[in-house]
ZADO-1210 file (C-alpha; in nm, 4 decimals, padded with zeros to 6 digits):
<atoms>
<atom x="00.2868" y="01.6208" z="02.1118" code="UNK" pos="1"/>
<atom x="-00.0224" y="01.6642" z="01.9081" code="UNK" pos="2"/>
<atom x="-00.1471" y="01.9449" z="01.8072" code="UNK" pos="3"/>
<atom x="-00.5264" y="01.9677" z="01.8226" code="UNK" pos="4"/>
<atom x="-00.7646" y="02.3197" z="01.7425" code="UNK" pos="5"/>
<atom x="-01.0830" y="02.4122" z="01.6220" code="UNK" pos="6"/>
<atom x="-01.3112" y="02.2616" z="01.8679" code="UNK" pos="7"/>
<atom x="-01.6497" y="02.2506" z="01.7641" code="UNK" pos="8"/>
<atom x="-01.9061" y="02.4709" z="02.0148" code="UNK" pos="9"/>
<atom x="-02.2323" y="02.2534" z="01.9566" code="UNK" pos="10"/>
<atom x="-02.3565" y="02.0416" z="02.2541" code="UNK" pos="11"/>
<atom x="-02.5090" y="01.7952" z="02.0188" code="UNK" pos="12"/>
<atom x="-02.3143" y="01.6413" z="01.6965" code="UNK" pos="13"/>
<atom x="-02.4975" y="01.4332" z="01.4789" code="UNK" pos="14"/>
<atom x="-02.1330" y="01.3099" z="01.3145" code="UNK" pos="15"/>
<atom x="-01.7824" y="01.3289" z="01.3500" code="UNK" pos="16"/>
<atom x="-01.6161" y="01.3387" z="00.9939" code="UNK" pos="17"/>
<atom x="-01.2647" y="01.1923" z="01.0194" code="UNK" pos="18"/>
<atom x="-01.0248" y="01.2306" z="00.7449" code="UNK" pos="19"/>
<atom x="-00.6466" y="01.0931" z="00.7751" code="UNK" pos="20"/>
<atom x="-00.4206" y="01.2472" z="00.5164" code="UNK" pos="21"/>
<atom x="-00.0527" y="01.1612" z="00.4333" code="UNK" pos="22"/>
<atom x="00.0506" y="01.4022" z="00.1831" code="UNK" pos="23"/>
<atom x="-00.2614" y="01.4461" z="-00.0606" code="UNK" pos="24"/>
<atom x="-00.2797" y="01.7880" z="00.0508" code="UNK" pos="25"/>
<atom x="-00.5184" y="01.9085" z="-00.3105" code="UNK" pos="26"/>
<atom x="-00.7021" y="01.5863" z="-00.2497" code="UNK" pos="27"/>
<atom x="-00.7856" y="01.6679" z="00.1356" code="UNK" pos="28"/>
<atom x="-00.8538" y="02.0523" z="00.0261" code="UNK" pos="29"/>
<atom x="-01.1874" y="01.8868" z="-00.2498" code="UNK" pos="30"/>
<atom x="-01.2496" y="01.6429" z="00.0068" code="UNK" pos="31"/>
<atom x="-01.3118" y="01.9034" z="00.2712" code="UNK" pos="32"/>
<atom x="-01.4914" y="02.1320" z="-00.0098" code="UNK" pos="33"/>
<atom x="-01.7358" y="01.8272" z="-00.0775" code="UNK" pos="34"/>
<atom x="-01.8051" y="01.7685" z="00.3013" code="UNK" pos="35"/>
<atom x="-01.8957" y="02.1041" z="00.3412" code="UNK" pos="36"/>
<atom x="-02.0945" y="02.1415" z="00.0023" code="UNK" pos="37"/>
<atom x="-02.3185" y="01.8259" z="00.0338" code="UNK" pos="38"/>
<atom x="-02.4175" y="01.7831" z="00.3947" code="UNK" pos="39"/>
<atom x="-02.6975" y="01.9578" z="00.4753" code="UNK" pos="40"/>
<atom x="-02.9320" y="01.9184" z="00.7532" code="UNK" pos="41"/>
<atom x="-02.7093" y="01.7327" z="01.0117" code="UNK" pos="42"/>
<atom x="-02.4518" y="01.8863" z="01.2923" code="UNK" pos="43"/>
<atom x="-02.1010" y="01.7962" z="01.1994" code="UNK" pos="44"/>
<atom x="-01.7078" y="01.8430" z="01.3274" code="UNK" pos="45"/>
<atom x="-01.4432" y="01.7360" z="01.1373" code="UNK" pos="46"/>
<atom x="-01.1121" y="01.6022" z="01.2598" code="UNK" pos="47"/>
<atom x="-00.8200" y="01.5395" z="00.9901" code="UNK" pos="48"/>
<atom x="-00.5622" y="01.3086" z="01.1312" code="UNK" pos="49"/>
<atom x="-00.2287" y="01.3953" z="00.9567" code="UNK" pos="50"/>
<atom x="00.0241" y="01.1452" z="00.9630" code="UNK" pos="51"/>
<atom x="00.3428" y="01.3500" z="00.9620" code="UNK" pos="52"/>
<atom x="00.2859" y="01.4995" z="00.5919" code="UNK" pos="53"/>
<atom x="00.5793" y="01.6944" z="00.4568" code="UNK" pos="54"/>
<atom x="00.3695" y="01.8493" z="00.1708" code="UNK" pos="55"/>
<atom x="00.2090" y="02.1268" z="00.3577" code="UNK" pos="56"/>
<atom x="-00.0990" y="01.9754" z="00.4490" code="UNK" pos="57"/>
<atom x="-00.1284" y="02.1110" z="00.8158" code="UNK" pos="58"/>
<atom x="-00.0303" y="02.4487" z="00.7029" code="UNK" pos="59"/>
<atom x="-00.3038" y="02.4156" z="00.4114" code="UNK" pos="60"/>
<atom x="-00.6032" y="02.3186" z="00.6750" code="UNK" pos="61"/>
<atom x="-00.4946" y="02.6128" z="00.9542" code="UNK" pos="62"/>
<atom x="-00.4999" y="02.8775" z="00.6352" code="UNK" pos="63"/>
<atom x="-00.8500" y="02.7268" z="00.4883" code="UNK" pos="64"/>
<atom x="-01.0007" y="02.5340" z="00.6818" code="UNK" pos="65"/>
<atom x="-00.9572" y="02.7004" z="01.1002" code="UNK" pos="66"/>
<atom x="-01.2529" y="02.5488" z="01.1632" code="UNK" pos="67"/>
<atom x="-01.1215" y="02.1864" z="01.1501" code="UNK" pos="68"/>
<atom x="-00.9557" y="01.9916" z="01.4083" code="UNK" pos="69"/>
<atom x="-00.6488" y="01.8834" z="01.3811" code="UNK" pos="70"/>
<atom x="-00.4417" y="01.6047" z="01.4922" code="UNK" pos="71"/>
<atom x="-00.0684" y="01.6607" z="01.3695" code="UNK" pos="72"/>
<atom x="00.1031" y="01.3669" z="01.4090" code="UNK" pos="73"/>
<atom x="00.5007" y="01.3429" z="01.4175" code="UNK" pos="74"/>
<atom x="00.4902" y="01.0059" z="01.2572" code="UNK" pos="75"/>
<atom x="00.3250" y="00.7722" z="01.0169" code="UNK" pos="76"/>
<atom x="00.1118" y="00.6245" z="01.2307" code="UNK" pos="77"/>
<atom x="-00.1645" y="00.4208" z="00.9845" code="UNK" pos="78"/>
<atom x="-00.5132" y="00.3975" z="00.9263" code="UNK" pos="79"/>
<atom x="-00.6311" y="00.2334" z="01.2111" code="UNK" pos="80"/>
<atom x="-00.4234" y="00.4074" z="01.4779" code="UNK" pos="81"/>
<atom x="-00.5022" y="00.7489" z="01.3312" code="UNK" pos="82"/>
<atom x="-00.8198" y="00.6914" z="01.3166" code="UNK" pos="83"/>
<atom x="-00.8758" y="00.5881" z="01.6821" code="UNK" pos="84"/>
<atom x="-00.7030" y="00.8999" z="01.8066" code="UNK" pos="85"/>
<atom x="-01.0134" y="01.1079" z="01.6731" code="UNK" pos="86"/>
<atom x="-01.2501" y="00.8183" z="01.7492" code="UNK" pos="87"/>
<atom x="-01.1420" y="00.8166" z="02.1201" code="UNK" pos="88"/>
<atom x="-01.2437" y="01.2148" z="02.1418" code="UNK" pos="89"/>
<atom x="-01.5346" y="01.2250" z="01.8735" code="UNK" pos="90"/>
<atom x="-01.8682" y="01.3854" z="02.0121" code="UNK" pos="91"/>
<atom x="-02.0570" y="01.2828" z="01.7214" code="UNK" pos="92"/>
<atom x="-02.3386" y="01.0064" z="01.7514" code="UNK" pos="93"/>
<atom x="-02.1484" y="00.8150" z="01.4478" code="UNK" pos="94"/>
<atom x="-01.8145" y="00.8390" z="01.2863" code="UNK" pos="95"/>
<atom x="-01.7863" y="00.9182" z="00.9746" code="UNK" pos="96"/>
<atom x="-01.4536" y="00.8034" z="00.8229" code="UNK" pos="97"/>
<atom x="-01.3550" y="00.9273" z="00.4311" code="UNK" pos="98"/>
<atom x="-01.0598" y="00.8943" z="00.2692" code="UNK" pos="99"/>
<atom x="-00.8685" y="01.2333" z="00.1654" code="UNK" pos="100"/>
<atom x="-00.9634" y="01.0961" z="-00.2235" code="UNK" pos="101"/>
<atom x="-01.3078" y="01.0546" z="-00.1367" code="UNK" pos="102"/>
<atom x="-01.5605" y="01.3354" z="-00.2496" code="UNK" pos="103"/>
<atom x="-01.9394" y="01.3198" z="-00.1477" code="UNK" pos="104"/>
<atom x="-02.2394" y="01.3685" z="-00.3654" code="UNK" pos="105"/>
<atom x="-02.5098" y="01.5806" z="-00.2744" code="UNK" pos="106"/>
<atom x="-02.6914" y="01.3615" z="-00.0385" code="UNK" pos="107"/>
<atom x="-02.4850" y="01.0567" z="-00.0071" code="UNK" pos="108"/>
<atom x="-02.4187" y="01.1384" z="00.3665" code="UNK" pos="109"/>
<atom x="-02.7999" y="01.2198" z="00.4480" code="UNK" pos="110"/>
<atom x="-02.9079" y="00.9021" z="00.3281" code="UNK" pos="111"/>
<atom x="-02.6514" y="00.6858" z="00.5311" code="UNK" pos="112"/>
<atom x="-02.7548" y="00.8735" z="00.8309" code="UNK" pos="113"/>
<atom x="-03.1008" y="00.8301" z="00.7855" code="UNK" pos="114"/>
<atom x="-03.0237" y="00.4200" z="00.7330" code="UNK" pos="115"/>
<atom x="-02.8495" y="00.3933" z="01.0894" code="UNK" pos="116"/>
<atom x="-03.0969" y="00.6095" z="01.2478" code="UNK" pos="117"/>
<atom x="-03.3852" y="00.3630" z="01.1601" code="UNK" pos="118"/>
<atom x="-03.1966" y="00.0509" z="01.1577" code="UNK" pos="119"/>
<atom x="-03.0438" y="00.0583" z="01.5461" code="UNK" pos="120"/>
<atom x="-02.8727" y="-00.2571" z="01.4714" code="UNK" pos="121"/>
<atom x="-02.6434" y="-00.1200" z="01.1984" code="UNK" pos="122"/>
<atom x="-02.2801" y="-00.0842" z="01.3314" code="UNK" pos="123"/>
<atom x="-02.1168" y="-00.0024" z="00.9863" code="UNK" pos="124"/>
<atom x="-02.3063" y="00.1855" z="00.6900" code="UNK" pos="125"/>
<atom x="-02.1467" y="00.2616" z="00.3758" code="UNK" pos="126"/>
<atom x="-02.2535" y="00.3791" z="00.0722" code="UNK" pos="127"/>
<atom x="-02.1510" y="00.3161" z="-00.3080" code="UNK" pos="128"/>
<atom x="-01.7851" y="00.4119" z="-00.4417" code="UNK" pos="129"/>
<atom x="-01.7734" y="00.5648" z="-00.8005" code="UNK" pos="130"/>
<atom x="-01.4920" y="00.5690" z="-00.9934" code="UNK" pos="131"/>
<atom x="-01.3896" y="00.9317" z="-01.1943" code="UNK" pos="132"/>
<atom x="-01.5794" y="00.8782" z="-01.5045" code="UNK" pos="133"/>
<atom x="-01.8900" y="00.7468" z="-01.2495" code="UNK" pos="134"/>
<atom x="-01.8424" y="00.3955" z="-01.2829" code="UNK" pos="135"/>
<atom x="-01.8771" y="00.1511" z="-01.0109" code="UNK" pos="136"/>
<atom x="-01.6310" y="00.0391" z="-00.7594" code="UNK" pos="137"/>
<atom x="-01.6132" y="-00.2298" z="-00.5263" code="UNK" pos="138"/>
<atom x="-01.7555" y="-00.0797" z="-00.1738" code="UNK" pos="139"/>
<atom x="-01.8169" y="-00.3961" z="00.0269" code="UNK" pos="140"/>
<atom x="-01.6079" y="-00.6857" z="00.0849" code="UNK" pos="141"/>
<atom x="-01.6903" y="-01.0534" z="00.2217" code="UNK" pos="142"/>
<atom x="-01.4821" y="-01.1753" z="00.4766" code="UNK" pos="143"/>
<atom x="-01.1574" y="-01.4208" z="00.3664" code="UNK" pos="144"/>
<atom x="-01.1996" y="-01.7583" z="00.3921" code="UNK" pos="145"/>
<atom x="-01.0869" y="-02.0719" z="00.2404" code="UNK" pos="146"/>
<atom x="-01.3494" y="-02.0693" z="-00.0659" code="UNK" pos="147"/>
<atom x="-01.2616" y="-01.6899" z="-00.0986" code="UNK" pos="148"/>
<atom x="-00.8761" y="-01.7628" z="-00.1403" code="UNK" pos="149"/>
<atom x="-00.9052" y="-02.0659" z="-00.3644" code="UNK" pos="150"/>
<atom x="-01.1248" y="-01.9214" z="-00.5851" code="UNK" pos="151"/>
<atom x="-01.1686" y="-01.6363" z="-00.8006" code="UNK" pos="152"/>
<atom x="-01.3990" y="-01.3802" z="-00.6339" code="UNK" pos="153"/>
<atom x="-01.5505" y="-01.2294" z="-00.9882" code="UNK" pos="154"/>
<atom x="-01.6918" y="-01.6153" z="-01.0290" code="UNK" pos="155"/>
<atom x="-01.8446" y="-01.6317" z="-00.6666" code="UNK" pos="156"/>
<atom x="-02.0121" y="-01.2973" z="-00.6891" code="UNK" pos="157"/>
<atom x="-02.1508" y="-01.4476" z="-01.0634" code="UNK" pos="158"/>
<atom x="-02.2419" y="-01.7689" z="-00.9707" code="UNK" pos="159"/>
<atom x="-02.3269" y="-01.6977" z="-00.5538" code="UNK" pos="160"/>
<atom x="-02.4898" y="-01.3397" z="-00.5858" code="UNK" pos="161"/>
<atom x="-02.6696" y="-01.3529" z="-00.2474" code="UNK" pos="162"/>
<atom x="-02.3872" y="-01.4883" z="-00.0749" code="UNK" pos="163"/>
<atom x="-02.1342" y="-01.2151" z="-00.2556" code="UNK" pos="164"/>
<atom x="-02.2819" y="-00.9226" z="-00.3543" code="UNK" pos="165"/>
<atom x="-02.1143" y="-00.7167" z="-00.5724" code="UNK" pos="166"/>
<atom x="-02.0453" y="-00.3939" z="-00.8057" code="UNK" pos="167"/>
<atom x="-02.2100" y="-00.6437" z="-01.0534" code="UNK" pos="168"/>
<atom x="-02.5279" y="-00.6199" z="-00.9448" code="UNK" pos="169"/>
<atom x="-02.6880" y="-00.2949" z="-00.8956" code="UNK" pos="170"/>
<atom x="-02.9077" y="-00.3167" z="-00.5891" code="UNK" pos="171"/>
<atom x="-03.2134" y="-00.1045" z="-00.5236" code="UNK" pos="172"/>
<atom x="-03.2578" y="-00.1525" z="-00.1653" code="UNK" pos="173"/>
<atom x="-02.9874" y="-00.1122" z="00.1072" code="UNK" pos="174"/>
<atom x="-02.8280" y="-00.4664" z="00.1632" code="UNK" pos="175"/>
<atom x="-02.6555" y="-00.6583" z="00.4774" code="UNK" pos="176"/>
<atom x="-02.2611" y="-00.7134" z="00.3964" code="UNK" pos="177"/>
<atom x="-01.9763" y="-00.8807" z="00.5570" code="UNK" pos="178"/>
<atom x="-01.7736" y="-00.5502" z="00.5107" code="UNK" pos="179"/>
<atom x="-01.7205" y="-00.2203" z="00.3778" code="UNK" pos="180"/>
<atom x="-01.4875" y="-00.0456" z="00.2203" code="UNK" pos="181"/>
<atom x="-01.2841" y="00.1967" z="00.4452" code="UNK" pos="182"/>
<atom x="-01.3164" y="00.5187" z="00.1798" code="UNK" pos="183"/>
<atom x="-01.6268" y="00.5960" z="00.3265" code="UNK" pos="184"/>
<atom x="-01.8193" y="00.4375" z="00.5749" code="UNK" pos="185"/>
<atom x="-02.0566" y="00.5389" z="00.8741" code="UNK" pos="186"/>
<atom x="-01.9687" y="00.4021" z="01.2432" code="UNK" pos="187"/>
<atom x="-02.2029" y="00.3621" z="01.5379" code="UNK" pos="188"/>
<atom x="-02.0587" y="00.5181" z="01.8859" code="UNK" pos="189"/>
<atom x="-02.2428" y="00.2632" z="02.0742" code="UNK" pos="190"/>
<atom x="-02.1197" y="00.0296" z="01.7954" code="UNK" pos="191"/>
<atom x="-01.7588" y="00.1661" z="01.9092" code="UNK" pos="192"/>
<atom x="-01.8116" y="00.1517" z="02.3055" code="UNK" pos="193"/>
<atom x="-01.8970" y="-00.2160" z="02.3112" code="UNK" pos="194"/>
<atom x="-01.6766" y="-00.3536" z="02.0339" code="UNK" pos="195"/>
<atom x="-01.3991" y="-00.1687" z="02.0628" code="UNK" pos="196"/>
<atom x="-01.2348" y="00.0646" z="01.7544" code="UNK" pos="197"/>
<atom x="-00.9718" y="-00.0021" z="01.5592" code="UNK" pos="198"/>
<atom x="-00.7185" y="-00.2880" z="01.5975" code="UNK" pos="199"/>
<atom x="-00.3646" y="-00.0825" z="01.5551" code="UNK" pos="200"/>
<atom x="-00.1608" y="-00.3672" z="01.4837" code="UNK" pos="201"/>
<atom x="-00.3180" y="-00.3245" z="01.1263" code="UNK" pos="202"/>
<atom x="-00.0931" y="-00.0888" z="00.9265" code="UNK" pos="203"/>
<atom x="-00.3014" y="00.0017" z="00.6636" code="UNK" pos="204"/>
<atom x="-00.5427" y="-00.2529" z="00.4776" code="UNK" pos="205"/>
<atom x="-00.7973" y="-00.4918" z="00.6427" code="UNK" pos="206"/>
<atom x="-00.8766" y="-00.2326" z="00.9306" code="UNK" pos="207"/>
<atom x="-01.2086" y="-00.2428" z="00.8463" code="UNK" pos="208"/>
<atom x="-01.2635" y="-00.5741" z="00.8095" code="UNK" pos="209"/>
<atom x="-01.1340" y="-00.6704" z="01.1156" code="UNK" pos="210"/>
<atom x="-01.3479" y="-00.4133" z="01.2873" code="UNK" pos="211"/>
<atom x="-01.6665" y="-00.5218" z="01.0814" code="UNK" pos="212"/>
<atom x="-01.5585" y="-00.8728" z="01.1891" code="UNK" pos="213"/>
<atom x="-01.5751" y="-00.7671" z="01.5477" code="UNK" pos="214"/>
<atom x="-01.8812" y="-00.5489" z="01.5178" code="UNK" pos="215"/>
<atom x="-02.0630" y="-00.9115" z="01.3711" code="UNK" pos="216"/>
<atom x="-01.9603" y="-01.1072" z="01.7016" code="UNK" pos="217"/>
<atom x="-02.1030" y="-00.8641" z="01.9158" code="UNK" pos="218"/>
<atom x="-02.4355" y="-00.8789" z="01.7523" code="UNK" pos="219"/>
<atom x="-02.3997" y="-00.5560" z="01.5049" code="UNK" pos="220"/>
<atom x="-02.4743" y="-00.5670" z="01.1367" code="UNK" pos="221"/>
<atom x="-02.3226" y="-00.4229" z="00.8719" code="UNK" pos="222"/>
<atom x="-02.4994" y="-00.2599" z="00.5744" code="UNK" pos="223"/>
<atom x="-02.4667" y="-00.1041" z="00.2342" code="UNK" pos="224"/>
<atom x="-02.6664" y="00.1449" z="00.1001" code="UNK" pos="225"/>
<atom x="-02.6644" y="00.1271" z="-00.2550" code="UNK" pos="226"/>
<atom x="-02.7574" y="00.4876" z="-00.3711" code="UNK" pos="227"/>
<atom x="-02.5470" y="00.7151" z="-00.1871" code="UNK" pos="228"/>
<atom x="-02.2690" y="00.7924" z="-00.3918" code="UNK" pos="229"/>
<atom x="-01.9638" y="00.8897" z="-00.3216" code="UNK" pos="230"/>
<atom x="-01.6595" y="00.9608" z="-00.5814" code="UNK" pos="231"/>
<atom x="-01.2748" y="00.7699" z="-00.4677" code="UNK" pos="232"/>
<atom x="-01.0165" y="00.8207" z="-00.6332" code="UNK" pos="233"/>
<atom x="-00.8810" y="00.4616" z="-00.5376" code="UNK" pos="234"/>
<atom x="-00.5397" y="00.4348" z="-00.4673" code="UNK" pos="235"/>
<atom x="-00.3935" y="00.7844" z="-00.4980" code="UNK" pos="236"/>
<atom x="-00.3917" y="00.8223" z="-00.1064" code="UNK" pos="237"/>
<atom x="-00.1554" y="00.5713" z="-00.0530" code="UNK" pos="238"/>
<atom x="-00.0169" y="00.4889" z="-00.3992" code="UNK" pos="239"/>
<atom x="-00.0079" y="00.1553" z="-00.5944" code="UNK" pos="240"/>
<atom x="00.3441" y="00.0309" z="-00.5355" code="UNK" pos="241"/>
<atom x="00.4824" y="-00.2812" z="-00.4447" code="UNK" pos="242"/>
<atom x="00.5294" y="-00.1724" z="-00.0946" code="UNK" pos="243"/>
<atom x="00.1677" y="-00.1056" z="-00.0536" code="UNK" pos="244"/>
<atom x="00.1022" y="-00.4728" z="-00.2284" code="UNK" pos="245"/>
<atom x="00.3131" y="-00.5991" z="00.0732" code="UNK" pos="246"/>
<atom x="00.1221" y="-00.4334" z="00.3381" code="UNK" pos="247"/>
<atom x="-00.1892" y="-00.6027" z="00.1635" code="UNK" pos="248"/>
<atom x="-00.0618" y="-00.9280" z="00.2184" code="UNK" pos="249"/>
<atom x="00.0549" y="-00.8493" z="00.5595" code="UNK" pos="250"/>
<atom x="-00.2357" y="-00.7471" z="00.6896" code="UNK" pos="251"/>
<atom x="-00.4691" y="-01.0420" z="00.4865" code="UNK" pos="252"/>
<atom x="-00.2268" y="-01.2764" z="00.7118" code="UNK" pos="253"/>
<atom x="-00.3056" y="-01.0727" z="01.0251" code="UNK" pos="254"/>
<atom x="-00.6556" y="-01.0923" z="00.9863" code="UNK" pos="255"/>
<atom x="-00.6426" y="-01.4929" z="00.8958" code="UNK" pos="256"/>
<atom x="-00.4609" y="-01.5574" z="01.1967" code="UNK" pos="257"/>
<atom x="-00.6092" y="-01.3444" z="01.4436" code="UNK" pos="258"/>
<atom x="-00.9623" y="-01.4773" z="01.3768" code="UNK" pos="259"/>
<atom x="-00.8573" y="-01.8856" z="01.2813" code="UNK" pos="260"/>
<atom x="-00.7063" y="-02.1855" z="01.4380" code="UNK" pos="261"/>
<atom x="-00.3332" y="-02.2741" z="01.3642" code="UNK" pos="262"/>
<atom x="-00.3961" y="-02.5345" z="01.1370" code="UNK" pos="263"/>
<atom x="-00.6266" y="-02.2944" z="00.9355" code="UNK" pos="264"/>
<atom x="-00.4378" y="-02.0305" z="00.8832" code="UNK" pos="265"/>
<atom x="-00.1071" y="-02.1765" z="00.7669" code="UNK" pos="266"/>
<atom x="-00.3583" y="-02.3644" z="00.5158" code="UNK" pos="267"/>
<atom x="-00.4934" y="-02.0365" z="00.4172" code="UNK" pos="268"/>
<atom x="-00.1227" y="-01.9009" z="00.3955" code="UNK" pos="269"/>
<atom x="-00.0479" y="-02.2371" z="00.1441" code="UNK" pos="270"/>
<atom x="-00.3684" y="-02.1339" z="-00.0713" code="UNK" pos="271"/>
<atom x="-00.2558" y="-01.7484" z="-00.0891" code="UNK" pos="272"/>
<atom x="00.1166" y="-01.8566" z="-00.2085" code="UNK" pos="273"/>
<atom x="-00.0092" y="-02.0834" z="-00.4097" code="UNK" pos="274"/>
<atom x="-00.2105" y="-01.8558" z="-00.5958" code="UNK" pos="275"/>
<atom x="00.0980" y="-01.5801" z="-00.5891" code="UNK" pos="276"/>
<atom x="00.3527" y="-01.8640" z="-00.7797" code="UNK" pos="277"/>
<atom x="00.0451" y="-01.9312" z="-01.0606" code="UNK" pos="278"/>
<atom x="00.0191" y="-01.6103" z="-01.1492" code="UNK" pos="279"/>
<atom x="00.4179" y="-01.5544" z="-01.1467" code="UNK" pos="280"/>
<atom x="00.4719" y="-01.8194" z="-01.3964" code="UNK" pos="281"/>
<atom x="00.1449" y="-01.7092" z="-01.6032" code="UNK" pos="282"/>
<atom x="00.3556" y="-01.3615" z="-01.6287" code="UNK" pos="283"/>
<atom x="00.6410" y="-01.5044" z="-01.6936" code="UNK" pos="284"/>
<atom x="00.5591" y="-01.7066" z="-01.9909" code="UNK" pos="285"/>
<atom x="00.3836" y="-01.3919" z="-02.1214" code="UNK" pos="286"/>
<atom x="00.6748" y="-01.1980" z="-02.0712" code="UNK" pos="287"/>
<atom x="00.8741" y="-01.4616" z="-02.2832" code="UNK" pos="288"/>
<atom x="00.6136" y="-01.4701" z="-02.5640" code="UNK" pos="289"/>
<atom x="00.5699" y="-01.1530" z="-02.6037" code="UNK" pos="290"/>
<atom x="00.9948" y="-01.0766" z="-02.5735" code="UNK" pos="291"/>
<atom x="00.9271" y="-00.8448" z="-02.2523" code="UNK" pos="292"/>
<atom x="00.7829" y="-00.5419" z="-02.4861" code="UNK" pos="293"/>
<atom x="00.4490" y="-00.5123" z="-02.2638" code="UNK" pos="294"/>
<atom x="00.5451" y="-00.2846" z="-02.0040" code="UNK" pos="295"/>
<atom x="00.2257" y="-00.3512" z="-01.7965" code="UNK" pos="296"/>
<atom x="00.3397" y="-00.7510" z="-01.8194" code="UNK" pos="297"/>
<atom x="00.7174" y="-00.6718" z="-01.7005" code="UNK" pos="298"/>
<atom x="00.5993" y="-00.4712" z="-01.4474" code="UNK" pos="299"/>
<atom x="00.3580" y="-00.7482" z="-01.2677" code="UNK" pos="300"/>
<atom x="00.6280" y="-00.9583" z="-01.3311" code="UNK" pos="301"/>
<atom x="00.8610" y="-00.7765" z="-01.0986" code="UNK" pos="302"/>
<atom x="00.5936" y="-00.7184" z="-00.8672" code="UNK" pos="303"/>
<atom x="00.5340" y="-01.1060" z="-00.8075" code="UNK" pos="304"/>
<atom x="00.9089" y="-01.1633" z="-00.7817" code="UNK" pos="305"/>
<atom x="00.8838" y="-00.8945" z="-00.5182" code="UNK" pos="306"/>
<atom x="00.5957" y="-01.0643" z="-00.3185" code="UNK" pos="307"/>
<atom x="00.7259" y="-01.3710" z="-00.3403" code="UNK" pos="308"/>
<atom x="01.0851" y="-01.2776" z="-00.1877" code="UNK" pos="309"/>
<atom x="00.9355" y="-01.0893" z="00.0699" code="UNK" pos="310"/>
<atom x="00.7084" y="-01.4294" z="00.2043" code="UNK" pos="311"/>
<atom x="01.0801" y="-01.5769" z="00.2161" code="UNK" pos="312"/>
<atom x="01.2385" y="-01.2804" z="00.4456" code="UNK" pos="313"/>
<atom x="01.2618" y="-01.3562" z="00.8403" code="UNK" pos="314"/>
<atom x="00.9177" y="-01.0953" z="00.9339" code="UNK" pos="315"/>
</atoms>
């Protein structure tokens, strides 16, 4: 059973802020803080989604924060499928879904709300990801495809900057995108009712881009706003490991064939290997010139051996 408290008493919510945790439980506790400290002027709920934490998460949100919703799950149940459990009972008029190692700048949320509210074909709003020290990160993400795969994506976004914008560039004016970043992104609820949310055979990774995907063929668009910050912490909700690398790959193949032909995706699947074995063997001759003293080296080294045993395992 899940447990669920702290529903909100206000007829109308402007947005539902959803936040699924896994055992960040200091990261969830500033992530909270920053929702509550920077938006101002709208009606909110917030749901956390816990997915079966053993670091005393749950007992950490009914101490500080009663006034949150929670969804204790007994399981690991992913991104996507977490998510939808507070999507299917939201009251908000968007979504608004944040990592637990996202934290909001004063503002940030206002001005994606105020995007979707005069833009009424925007499905997907996000805004722009900072790094700690306030440096850019990638917040938008163009959909795979065979040019994507084969080349490198730094020299499309350099040489193809309308086609894939990028960190690079630092727009002035929102912008329409393929994708955004899951971290932090706003989601229409009419958006939701006609496209459908979250496809759970998605693990983690990709989640959003199939949904963005989705949102496209039914006529949505899907937008950045380029100055509405918001700080992430990339990676330290679900760790940089070569079983998160896996699930990368898993769900790239997912998407690839759920959206392509046969013969398409296994020539997609060629490209990605492809590209796996050149940079094993780059590694490897590193590793042998440099007599495997660079840690960093050994360790991607390892790491590709990894990826490439696991694309020879029955799945």
């Amino acid at each position: 059973m899940n447990e669920r408290c702290g529903e909100h008493p206000a007829d109308k919510i402007d947005i539902s802020v959803i936040i699924v945790n896994w055992n960040t439980k200091d990261l969830l506790r500033n992530c909270l803080n920053s929702v509550y400290q920077t938006v101002q002027n709208l009606v909110f709920e917030i749901f956390v989604v816990d997915n079966s934490s053993s670091d005393g998460s749950v007992a950490m949100l009914e101490k500080e924060f009663p006034s949150v919703i929670r969804i204790a799950n007994k399981e690991n149940k992913g991104f996507g499928a977490a998510n939808n459990q507070a999507l299917a009972i939201m009251k908000g008029k968007y979504a608004l879904l944040l990592n637990s190692d996202a934290v909001l700048t004063s503002g940030a949320v206002k001005k994606i709300w105020d995007f979707g509210e005069t833009n009424k074909k925007a499905a997907i709003v996000c805004g722009q990801l900072l790094n700690a020290d306030g440096s850019r990160q990638n917040s938008i993400a163009s959909f795979p495809s065979l040019i994507t795969l084969a080349v490198n994506t730094s020299m499309l976004e350099y040489l193809l900057p309308c086609l894939y914008p990028s960190k690079r560039y630092k727009h002035t004016a929102p912008i329409e995108v393929d994708s955004a970043v899951g971290a932090c992104m706003m989601i229409r609820k009419k958006a939701l009712e006609e496209g459908g949310a979250f496809d759970e055979r998605y693990f983690f990774f990709f989640e959003e881009t199939d949904l963005a995907y989705t949102m496209r063929r039914h006529g949505w668009k899907i937008y950045q706003v380029p100055d509405a910050f918001i700080y992430h912490l990339q990676g330290q909700s679900i760790g940089q490991n070569t079983k998160s690398r896996v699930e990368f790959y898993r769900s790239r193949y997912q998407f690839l064939r759920k959206w392509n032909n046969p013969l398409y995706f296994y020539f997609a699947k060629g490209l990605i290997f492809l590209r796996l074995l050149i940079n094993y063997v780059a590694n490897l001759v590193f590793t042998f010139l440099t007599l495997g003293l660079n840690k960093k080296v050994r360790q991607k080294l390892i790491t590709y051996s990894e990826l490439i045993h696991w694309h020879f395992q029955k799945k």
